[in-house]
N, CA and C atoms as a LAMMPS dump frame, in Angstrom:
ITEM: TIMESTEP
0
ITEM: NUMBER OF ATOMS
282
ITEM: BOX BOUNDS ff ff ff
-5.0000000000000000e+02 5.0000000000000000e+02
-5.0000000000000000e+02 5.0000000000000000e+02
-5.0000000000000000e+02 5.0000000000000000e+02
ITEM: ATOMS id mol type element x y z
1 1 1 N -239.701 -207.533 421.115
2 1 2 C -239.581 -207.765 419.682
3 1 3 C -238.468 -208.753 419.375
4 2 1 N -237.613 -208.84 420.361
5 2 2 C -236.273 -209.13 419.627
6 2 3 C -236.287 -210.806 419.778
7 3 1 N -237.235 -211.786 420.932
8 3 2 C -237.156 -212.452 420.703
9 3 3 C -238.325 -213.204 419.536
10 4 1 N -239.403 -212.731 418.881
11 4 2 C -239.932 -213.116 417.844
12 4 3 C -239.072 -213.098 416.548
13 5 1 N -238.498 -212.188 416.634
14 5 2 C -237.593 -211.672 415.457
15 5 3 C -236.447 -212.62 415.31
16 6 1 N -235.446 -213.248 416.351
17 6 2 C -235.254 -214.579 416.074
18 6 3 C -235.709 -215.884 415.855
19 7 1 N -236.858 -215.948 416.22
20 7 2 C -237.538 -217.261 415.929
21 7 3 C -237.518 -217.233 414.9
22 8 1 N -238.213 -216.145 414.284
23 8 2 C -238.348 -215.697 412.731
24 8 3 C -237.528 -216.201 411.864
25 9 1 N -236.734 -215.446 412.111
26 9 2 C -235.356 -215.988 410.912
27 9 3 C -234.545 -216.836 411.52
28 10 1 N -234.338 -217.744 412.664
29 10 2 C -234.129 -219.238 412.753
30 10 3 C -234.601 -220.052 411.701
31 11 1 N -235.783 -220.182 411.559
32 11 2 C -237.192 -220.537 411.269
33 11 3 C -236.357 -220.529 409.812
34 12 1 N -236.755 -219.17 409.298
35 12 2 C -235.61 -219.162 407.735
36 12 3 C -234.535 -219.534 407.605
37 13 1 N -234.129 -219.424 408.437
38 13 2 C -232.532 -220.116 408.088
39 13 3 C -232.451 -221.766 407.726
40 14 1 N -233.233 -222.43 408.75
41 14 2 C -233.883 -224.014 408.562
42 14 3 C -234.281 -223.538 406.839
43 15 1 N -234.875 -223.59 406.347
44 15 2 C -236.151 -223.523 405.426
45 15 3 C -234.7 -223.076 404.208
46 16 1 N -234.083 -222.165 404.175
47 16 2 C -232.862 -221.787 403.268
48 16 3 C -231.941 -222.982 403.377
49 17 1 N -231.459 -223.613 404.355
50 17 2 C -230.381 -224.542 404.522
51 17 3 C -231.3 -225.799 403.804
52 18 1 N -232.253 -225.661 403.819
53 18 2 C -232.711 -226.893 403.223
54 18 3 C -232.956 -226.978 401.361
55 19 1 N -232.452 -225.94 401.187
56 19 2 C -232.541 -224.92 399.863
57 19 3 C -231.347 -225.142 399.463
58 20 1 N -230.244 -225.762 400.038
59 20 2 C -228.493 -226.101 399.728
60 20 3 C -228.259 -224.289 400.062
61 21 1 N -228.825 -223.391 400.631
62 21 2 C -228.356 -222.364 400.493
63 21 3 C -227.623 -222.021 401.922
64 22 1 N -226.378 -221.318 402.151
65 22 2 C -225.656 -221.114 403.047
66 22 3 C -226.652 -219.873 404.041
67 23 1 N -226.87 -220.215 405.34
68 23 2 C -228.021 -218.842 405.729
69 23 3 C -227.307 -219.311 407.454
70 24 1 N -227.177 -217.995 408.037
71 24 2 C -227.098 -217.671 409.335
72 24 3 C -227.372 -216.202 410.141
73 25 1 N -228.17 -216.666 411.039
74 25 2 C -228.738 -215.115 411.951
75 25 3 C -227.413 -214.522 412.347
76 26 1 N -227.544 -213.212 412.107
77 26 2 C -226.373 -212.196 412.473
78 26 3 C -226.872 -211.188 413.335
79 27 1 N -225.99 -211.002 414.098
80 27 2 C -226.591 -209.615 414.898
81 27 3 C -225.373 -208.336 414.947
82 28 1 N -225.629 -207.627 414.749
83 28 2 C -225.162 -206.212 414.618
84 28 3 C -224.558 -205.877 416.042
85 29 1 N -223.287 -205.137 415.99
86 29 2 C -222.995 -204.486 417.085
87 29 3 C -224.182 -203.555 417.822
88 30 1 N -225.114 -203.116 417.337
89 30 2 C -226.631 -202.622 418.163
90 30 3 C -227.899 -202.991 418.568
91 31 1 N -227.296 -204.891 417.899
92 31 2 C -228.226 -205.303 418.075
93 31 3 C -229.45 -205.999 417.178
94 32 1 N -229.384 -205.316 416.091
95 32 2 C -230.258 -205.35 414.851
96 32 3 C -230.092 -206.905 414.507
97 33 1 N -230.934 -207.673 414.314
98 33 2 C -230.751 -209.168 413.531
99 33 3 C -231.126 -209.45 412.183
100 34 1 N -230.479 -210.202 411.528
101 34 2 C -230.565 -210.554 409.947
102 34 3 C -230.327 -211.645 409.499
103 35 1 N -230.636 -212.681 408.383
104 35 2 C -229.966 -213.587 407.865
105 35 3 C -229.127 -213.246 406.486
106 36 1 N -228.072 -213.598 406.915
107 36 2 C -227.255 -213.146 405.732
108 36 3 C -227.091 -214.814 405.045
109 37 1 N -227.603 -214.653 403.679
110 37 2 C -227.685 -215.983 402.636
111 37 3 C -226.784 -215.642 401.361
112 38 1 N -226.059 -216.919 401.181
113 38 2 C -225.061 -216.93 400.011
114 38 3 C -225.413 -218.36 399.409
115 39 1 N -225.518 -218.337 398.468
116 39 2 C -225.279 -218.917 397.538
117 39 3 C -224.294 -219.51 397.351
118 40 1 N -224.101 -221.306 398.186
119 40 2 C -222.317 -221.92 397.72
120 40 3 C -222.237 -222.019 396.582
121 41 1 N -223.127 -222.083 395.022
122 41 2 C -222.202 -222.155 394.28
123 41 3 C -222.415 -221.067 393.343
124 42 1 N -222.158 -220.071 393.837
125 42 2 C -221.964 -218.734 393.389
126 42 3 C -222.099 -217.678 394.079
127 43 1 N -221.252 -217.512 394.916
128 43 2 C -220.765 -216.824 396.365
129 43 3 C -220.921 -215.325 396.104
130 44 1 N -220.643 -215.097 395.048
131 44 2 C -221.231 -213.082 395.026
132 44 3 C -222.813 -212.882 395.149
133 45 1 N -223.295 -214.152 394.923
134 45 2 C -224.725 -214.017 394.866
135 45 3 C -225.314 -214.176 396.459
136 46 1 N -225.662 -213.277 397.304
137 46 2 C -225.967 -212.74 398.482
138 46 3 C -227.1 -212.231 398.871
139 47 1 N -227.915 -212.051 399.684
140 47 2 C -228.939 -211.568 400.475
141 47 3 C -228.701 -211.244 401.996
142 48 1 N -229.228 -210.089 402.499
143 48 2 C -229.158 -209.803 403.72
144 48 3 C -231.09 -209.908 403.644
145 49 1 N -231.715 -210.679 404.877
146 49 2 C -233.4 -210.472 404.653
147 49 3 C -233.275 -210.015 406.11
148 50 1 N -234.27 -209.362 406.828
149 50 2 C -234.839 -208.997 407.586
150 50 3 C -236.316 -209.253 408.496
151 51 1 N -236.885 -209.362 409.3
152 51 2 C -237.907 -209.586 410.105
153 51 3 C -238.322 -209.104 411.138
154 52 1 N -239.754 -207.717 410.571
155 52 2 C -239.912 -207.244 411.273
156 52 3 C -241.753 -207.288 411.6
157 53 1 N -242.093 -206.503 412.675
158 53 2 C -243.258 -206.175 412.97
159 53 3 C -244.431 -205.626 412.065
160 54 1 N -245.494 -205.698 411.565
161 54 2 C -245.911 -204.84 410.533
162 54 3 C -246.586 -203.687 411.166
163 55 1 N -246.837 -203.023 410.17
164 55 2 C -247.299 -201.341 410.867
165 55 3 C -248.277 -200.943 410.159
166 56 1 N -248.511 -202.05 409.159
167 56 2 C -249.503 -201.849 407.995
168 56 3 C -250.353 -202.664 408.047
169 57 1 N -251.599 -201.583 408.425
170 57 2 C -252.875 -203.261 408.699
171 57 3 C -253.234 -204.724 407.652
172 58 1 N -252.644 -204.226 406.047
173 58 2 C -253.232 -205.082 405.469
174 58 3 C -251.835 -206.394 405.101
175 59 1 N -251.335 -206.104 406.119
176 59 2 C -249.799 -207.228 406.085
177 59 3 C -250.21 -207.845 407.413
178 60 1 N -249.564 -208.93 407.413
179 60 2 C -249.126 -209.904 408.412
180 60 3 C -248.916 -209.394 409.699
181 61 1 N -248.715 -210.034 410.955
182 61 2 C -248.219 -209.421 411.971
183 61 3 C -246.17 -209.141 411.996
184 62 1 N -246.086 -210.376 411.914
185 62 2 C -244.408 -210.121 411.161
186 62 3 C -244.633 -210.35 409.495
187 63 1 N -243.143 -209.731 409.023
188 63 2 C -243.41 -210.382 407.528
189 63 3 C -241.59 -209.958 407.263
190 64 1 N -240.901 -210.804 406.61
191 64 2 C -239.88 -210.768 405.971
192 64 3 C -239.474 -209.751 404.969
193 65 1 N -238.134 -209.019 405.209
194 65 2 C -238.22 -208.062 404.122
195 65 3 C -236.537 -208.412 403.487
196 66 1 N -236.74 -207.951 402.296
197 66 2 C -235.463 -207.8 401.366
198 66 3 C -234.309 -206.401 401.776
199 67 1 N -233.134 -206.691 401.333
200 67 2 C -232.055 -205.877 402.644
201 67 3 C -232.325 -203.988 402.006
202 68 1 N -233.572 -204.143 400.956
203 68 2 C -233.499 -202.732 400.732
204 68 3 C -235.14 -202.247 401.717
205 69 1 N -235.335 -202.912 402.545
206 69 2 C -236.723 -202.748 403.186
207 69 3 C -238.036 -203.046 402.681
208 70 1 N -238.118 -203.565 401.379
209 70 2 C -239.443 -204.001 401.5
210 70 3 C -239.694 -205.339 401.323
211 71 1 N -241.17 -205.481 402.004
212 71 2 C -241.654 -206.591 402.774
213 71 3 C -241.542 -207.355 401.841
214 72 1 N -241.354 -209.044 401.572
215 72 2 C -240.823 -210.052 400.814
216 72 3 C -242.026 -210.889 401.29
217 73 1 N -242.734 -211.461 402.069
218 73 2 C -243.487 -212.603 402.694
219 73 3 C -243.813 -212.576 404.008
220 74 1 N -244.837 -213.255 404.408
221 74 2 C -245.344 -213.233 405.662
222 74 3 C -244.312 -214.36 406.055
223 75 1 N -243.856 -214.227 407.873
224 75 2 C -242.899 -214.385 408.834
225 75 3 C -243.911 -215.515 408.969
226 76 1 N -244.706 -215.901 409.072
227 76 2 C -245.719 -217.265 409.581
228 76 3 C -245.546 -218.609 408.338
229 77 1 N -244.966 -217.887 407.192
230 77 2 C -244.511 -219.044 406.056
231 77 3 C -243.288 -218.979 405.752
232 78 1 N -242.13 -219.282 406.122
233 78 2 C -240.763 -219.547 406.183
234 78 3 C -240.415 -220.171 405.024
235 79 1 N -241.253 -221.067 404.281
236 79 2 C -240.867 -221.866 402.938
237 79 3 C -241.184 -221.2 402.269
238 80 1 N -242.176 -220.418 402.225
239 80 2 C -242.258 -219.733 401.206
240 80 3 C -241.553 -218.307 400.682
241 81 1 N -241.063 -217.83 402.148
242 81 2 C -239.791 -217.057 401.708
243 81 3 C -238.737 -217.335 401.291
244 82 1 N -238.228 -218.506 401.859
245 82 2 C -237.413 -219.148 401.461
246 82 3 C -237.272 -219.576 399.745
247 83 1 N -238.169 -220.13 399.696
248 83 2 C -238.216 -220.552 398.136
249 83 3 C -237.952 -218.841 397.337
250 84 1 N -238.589 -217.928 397.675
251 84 2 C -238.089 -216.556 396.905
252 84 3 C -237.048 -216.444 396.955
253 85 1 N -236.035 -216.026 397.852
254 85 2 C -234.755 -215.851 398.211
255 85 3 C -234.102 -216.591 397.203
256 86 1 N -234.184 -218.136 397.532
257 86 2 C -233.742 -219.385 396.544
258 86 3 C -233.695 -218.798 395.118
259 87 1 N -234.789 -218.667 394.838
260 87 2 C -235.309 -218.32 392.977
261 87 3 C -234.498 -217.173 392.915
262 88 1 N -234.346 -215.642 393.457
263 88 2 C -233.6 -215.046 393.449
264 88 3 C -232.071 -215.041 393.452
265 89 1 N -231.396 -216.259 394.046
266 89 2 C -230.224 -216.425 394.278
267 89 3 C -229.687 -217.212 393.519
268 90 1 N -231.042 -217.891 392.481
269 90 2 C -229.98 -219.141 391.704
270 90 3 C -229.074 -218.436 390.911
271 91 1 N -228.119 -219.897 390.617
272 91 2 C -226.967 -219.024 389.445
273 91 3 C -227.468 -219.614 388.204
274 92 1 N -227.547 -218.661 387.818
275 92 2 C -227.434 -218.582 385.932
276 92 3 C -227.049 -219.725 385.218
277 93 1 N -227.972 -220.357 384.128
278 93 2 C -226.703 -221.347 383.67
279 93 3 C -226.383 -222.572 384.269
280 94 1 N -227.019 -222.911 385.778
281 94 2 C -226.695 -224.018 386.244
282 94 3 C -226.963 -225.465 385.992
């Protein structure tokens, strides 16, 4: 699993950085991987996303999830998660 699961969110991280948005794969002291995304110009504004396996026949084989667990986009379209994240993260007012 663990090496799809980086491609994955490599993959996003490209696709966010190209978004002006700050994004890098993290891995957990156990292991667990994530992209943690900030927003440079409005730094409280944050995302942890996730990428996992699906377990649910009528989803994707991977699919991207939001840091409270549910699924956000299929792992096979990276821009298009990306662009959510983005829309989610803009700042207000800009």
């Amino acid at each position: 699993m663990g090496d799809d699961n980086f491609e994955h969110l490599e993959r996003l991280v490209s696709e966010l950085g190209a978004r002006g948005l700050l994004a890098r794969v993290v891995r957990t002291q156990t292991g667990r991987l994530f992209v943690r995304v900030i927003n440079p110009e409005a730094t409280s504004l944050t995302e942890n996303v996730t990428c996992r396996p699906s377990t649910v026949a009528d989803l994707p084989d991977w699919h991207y999830c939001w840091s409270w667990g549910e699924p956000m986009h299929a792992a096979d379209d990276p821009a298009g998660a990306a662009t959510k994240v983005a829309r989610v993260l803009a700042a207000v007012g800009k």
